[in-house]
C-alpha positions in Angstrom: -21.3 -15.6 -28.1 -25.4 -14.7 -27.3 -25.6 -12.3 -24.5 -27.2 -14.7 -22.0 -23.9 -16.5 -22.0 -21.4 -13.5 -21.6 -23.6 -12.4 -19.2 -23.5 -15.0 -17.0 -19.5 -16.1 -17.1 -18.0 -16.4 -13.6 -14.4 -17.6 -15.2 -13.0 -18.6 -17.7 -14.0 -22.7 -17.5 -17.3 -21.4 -18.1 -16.4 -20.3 -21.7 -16.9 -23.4 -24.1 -15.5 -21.7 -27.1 -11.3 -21.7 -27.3 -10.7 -18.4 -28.6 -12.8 -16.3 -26.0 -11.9 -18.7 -22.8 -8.3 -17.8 -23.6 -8.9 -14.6 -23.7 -10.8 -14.5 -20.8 -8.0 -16.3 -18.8 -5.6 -13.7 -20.2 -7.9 -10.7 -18.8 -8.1 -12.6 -15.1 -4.2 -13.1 -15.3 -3.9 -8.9 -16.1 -4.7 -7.4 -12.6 -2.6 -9.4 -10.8 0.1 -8.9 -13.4 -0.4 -5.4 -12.9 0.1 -5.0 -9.4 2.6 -7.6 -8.9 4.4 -6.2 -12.2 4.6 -2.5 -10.3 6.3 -4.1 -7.4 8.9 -6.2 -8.6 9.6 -3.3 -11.4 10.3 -0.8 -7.9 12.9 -3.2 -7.1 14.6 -4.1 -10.3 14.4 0.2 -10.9 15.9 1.4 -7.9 18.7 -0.8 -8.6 18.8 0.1 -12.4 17.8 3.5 -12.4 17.3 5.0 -8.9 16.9 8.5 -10.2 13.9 8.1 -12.4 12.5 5.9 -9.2 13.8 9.1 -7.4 10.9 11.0 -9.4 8.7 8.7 -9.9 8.5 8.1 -6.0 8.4 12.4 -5.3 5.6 12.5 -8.5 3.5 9.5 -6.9 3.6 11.2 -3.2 2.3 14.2 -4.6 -0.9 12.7 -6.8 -1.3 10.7 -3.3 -1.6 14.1 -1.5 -3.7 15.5 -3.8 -6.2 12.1 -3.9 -5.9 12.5 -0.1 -7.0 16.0 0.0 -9.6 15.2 -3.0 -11.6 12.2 -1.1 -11.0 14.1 2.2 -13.0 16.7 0.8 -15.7 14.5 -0.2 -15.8 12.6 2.8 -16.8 15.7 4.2 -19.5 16.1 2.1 -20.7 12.6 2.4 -20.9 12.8 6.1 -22.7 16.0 6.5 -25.5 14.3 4.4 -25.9 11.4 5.9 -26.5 13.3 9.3 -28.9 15.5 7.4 -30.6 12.6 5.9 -30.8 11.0 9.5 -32.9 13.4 10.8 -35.5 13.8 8.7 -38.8 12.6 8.5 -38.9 10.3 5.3 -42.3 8.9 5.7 -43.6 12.6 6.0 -42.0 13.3 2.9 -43.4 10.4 0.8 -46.7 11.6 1.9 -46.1 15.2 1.0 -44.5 14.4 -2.6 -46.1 11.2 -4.0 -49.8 11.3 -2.5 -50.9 7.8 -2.7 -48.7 6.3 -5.1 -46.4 5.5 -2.3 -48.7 2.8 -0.8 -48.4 0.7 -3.6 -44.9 -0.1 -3.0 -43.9 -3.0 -1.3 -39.9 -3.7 0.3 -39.2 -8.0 -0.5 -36.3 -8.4 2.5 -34.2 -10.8 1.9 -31.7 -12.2 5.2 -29.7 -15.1 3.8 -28.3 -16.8 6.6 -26.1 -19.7 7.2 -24.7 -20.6 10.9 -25.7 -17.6 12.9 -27.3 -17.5 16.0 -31.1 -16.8 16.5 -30.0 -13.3 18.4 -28.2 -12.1 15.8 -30.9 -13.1 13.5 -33.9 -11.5 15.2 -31.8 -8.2 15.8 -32.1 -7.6 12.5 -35.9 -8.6 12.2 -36.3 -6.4 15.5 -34.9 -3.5 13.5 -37.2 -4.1 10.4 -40.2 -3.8 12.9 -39.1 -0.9 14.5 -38.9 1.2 11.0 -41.6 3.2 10.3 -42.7 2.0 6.8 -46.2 0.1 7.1 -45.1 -3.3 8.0 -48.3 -4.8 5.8 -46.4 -3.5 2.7 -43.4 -5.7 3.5 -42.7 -9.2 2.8 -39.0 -10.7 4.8 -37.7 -13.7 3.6 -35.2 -16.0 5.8 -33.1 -17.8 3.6 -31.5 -20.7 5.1 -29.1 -23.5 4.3 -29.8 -27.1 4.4 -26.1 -27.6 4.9 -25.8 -25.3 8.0 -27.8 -28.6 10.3 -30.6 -29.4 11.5 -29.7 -27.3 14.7 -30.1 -24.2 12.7 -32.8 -25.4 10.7 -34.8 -25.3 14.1 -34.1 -22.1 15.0 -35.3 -20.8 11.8 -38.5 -22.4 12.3 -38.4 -20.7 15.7 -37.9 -17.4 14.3 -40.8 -17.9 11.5 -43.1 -18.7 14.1 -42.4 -15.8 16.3 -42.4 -13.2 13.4 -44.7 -14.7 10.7 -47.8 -12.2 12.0 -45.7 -9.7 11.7 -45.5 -8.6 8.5 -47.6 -8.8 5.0 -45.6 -11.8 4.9 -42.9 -13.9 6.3 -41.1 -17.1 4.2 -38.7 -19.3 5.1 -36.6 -20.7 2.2 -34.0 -23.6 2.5 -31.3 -23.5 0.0 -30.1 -27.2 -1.3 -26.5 -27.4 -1.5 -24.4 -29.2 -4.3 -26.7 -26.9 -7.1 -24.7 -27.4 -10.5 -23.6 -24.1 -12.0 -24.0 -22.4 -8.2 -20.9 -21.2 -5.9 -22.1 -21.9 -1.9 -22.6 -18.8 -0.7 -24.6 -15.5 -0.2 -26.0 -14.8 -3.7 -26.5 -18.4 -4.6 -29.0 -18.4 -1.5 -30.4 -14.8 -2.1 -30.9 -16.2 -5.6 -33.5 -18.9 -4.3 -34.9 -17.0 -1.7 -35.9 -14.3 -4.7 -37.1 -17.6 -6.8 -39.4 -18.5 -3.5 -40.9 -15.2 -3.4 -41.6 -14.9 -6.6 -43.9 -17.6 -6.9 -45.9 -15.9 -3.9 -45.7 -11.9 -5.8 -47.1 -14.1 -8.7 -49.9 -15.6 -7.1 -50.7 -12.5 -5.4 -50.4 -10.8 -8.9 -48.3 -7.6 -7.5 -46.2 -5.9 -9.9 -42.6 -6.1 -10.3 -42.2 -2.1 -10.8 -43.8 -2.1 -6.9 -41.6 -4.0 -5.8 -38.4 -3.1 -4.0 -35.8 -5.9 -3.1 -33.2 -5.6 0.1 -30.5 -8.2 -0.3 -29.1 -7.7 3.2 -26.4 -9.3 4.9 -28.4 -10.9 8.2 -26.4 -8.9 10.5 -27.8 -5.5 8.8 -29.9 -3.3 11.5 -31.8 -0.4 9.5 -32.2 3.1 10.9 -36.1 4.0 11.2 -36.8 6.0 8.2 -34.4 3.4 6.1 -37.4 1.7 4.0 -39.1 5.4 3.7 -36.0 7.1 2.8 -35.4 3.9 -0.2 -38.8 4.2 -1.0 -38.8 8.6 -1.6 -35.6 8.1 -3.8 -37.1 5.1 -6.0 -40.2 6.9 -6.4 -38.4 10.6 -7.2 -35.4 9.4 -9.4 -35.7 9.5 -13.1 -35.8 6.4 -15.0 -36.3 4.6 -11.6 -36.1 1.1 -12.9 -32.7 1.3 -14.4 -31.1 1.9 -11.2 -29.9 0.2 -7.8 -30.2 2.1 -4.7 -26.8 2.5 -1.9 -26.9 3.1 1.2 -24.2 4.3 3.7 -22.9 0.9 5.6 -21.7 1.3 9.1 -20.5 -1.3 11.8 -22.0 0.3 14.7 -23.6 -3.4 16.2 -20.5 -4.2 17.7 -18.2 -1.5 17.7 -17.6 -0.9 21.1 -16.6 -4.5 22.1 -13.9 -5.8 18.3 -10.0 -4.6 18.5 -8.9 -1.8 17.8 -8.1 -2.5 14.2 -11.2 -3.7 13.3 -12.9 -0.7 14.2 -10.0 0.7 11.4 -10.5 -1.4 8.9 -14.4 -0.9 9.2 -14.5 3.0 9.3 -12.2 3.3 6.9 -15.1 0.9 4.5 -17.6 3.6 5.4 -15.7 6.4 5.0 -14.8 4.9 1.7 -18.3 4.2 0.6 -19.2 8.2 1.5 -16.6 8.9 -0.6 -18.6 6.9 -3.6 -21.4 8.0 -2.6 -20.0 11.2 -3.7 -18.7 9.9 -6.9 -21.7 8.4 -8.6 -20.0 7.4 -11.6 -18.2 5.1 -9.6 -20.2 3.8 -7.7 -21.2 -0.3 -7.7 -23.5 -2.0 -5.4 -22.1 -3.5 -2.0 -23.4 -5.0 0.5 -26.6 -4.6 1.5 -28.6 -2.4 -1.1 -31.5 -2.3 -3.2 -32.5 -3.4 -6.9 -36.0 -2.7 -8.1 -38.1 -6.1 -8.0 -38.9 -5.7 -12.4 -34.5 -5.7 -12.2 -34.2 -8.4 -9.9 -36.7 -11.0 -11.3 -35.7 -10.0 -15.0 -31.7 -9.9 -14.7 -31.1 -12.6 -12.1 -29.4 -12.4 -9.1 -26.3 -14.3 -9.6 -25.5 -17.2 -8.0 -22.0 -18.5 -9.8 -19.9 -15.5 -7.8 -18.9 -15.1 -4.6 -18.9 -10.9 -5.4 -22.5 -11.0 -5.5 -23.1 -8.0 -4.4 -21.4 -5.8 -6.9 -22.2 -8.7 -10.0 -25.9 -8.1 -9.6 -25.1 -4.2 -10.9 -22.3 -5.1 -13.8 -24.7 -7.9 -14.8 -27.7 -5.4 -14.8 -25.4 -2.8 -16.6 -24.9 -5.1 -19.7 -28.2 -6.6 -19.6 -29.6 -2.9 -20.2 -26.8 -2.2 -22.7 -25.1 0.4 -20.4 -28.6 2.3 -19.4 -28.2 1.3 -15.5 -26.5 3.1 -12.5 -26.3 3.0 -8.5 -28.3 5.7 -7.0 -26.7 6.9 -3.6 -28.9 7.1 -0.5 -27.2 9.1 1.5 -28.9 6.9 4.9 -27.0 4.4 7.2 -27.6 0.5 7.7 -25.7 -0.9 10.2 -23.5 -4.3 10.1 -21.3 -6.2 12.8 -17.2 -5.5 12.7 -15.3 -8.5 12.8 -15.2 -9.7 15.9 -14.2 -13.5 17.2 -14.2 -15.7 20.5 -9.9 -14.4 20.6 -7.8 -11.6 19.1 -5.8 -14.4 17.0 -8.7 -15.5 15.1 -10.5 -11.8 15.1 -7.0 -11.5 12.9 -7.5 -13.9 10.8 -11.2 -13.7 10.0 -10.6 -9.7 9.3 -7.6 -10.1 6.8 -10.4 -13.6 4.9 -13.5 -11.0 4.9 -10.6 -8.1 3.4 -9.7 -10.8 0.7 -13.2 -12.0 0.1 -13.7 -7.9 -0.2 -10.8 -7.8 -2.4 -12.3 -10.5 -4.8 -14.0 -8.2 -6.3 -11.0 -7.8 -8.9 -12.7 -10.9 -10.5 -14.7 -8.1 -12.2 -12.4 -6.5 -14.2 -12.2 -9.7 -16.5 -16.3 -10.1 -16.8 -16.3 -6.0 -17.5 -13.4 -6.5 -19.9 -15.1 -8.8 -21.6 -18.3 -7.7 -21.6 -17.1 -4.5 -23.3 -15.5 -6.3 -26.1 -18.5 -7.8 -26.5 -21.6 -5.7 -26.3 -21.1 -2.7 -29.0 -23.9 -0.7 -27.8 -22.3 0.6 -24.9 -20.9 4.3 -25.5 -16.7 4.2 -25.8 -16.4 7.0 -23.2 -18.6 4.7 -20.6 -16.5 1.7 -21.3 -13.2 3.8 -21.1 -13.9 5.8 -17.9 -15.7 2.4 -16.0 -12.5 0.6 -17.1 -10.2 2.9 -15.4 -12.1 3.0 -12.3 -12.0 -0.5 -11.9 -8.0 -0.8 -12.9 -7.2 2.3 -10.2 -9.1 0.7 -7.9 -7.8 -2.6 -7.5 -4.2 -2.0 -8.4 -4.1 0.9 -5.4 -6.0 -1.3 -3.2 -3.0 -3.7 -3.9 0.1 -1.4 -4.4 -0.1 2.4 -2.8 0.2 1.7 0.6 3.4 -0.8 0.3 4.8 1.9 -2.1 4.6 4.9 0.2 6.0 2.3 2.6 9.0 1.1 0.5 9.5 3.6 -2.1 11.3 6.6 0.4 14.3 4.6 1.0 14.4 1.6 -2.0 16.0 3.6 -4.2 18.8 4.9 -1.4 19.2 0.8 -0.4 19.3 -0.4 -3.6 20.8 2.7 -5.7 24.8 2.3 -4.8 27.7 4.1 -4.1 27.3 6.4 -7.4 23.7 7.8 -6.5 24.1 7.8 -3.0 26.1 10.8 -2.8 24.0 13.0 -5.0 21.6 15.8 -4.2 18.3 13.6 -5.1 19.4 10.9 -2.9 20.1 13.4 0.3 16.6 15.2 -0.3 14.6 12.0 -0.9 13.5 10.8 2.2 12.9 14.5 3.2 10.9 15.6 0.7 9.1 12.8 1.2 8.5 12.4 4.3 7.0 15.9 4.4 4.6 15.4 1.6 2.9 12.3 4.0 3.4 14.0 6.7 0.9 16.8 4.8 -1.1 14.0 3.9 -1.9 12.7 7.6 -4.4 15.7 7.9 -6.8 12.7 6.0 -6.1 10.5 8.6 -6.9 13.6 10.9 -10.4 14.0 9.2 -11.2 10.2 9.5 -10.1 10.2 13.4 -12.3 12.6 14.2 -15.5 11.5 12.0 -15.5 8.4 13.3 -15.8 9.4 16.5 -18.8 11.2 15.3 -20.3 8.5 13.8 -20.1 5.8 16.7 -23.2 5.0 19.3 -23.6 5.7 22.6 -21.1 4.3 24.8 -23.0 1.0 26.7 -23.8 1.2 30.3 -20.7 1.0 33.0 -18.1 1.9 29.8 -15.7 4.2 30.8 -15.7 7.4 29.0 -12.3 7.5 28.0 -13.2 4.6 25.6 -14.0 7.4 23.2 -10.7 8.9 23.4 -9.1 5.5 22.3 -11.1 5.1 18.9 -10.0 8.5 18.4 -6.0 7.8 18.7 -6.3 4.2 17.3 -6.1 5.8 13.8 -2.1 6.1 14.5 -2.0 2.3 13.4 -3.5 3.1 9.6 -0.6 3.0 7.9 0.3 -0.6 8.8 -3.4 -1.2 9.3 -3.9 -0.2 5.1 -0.8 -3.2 4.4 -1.5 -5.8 6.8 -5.2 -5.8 6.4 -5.8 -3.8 2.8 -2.8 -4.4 -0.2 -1.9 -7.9 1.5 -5.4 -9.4 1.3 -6.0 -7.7 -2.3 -2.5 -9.1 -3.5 -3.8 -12.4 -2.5 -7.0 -12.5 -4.2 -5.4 -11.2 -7.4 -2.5 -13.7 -7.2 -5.0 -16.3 -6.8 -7.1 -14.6 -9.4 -3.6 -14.4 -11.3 -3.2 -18.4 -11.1 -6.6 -19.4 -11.9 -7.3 -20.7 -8.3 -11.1 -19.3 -7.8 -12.2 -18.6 -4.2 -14.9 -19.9 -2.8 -17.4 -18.0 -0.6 -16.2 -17.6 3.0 -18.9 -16.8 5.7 -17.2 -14.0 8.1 -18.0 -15.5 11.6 -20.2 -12.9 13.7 -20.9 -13.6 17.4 -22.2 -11.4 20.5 -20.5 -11.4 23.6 
């Protein structure tokens, strides 16, 4: 099998060749397996052999404690430079560290849309022209799908002719459904959009290594010094062009008017990205973020996935045989919570955009495989990217039912015998004491996040604050209901062949 065609394998059906689609289908069925395995073994232990699931359980709470107090630490970190990065001039600092060379970079912005509102749409455009990079070095594109109507066709066309003078350039693209080989979606339409531009950079004969592409979602607001911030690290990293660049996201648009545990589950995705941020090595593109145009044009944004966001950088990272990383910028862009016309669906649409998140398992087969494949890549790379991936996904699925479960399992399930001995009397309290240590993460998070929100909007009572800080009681069952259940799903589905499609998470304003 060529490169080209490992490289661009979404599943197994893709593989022509019998021998490597089955073992393909074996590595998509192994995460699933995994997680499920650990959880139905908990069960058939504590009935077996409750003492060993006596230690195991009092061995797990302590490497959680010491993983709490570990990403606590860089969270921390993470935080104090994003507020540094905030407040500093970053189109003073191109000036003062790259002369000239700076003005030959141009930012391609790229807002693939599909049923959302012309507000929400020209939010984002608003925020693009309030930033203070020279707006005659940027072209926006507005990628658009035929399939969303003519209804939102028109606005589009409303939107190009209200902005078009605004920048170097403004296109609008319209993405034909029914594509063979594409998955509807986000990077299927960022795909063509790049396809569209490309023709213009061509005629216009700019280079690829000036050109810096923003795949946004088209709900993402940029901070002022975003595209002068981007532009400083692309310009000042080494090897510059073997690298994507990460911002912090944040779901500050809304915040103030979703439930409660939206603004959980959405914190807790920043505070988890600072934590990567701080963690380099583990680090995958998300999002919205940036690939270097000579990347983008030469790789291929994929449009076969529905994790397009992270693909792009695994693709990238075999393409370049392992000689490609995510540069963190430690500088906000800011994205909608989940939020819906009634708290029922605002449910539903939070635990499809956490599965849709939690899809991202589908990698571990394509990075599997692409390591059996490519032999250039060093065996420590392919050993310690393997193991972030499998930690990852399989505590995404299983450590917040276990800490749930695994304190009492073995007492329920033990019988009479183990019941009355010493381990099984100090279980729950050892324990419990070791999580009750570990809520001083939950502490940290409660009161960053209320560092991190907006101004309160007009006529808000004040006290609103105090509530964001005391909704963090509901984690624990916020990390099940809306964090291992959604990631057991996608890797059961994963597990059983049964591909997800793209899903559009619904954003409105109120």
């Amino acid at each position: 099998m060529d490169k080209i065609n490992y490289l661009d394998i979404s599943k197994a059906g893709d593989i022509k060749d019998r021998k490597n689609r089955v073992t393909y289908r074996l590595l998509e069925i192994f995460p699933g397996a995994l997680s499920l395995g650990t959880l139905l073994g908990v069960f058939v232990f504590s009935w077996l052999v409750p003492a060993f699931v006596s230690i195991f359980m009092i061995c797990f709470s302590f490497y959680y404690l010491l993983k709490i107090i570990y990403f606590s630490m860089y969270q921390i970190v993470g935080y104090f430079k994003t507020k540094k990065h905030l407040k500093k001039d970053w189109l003073k600092e191109l000036k003062k560290t790259n002369g000239k060379k700076w003005k030959k970079i141009y930012h391609l912005v790229i807002l693939p849309t599909y049923k959302e509102g012309p507000k929400i749409i020209s939010e984002s455009i608003e925020a693009i022209i309030r930033s203070d990079y020279p707006k005659e070095r940027m072209i926006v594109v507005l990628a658009t799908e035929e399939r969303a109507g003519k209804k939102f066709g028109d606005f589009a066309k409303e939107i190009e002719k209200k902005y078009s003078g605004k920048f170097f350039k403004f296109l609008l693209s319209e993405h034909k459904p029914d594509v063979k080989g594409e998955i509807a979606g986000k990077g299927s339409n960022v795909a063509h959009a790049g396809y569209e531009a490309k023709k213009l950079i061509d005629k216009l004969k700019i280079s690829y290594e000036d050109i810096i592409v923003s795949s946004f979602d088209v709900d993402t607001k940029v901070y002022p010094h975003y595209f002068s911030c981007l532009t400083y690290y692309y310009l000042t990293q080494k090897n510059h062009l073997r690298a994507s660049y990460q911002p912090v996201p944040v779901y500050n648009n809304n915040i103030w008017k979703v439930p409660f545990f939206s603004r959980v589950v959405s914190t807790s995705n920043t505070f988890w990205q600072m934590i990567q941020q701080e963690r380099p090595e583990s680090l995958t593109t998300y999002s919205s973020h940036a690939i270097p145009g000579k990347v983008f044009f030469e790789v291929g944004y994929p449009s076969n996935v529905v994790q397009d966001d992270s693909h792009i950088f695994w693709k990238a990272y075999f393409y370049y045989n392992g000689d490609y990383r995510v540069v963190p910028i430690y500088y906000m862009v800011s994205m909608d919570a989940v939020d819906s016309p009634n708290l029922l669906k605002t449910i539903f649409n939070q635990y499809r955009q956490q599965r849709r998140w939690a899809w991202g398992a589908a990698e571990i087969p394509y990075v599997m495989f692409g390591f059996m494949k490519n032999k250039k890549i060093r065996l420590s790379q392919k050993i310690t990217h393997l193991y972030i991936l499998l930690e990852g996904y399989w505590s995404w699925a299983t450590s917040a039912i276990l800490l749930f479960i695994l304190g009492w399992l073995p007492i329920l399930l033990g019988g009479h015998n183990f019941n009355f001995t010493v381990l099984s009397f100090n279980l729950p309290i050892l324990t419990g004491r070791i999580m009750s240590i570990s809520l001083i993460g939950m502490l940290i998070s409660a009161i960053l996040s209320t560092m991190l929100l907006p101004p309160l909007p007009p006529k808000t009572n004040s006290l609103k604050r105090l509530t964001v800080f005391f909704q963090w009681i509901f984690l624990p069952v916020t990390l099940i209901v809306f964090g291992s259940f959604p990631a057991l799903d996608a890797q059961i589905r994963l597990l059983l062949g049964k591909h997800m499609g793209f899903w559009v998470t619904e954003k409105t304003r109120r």
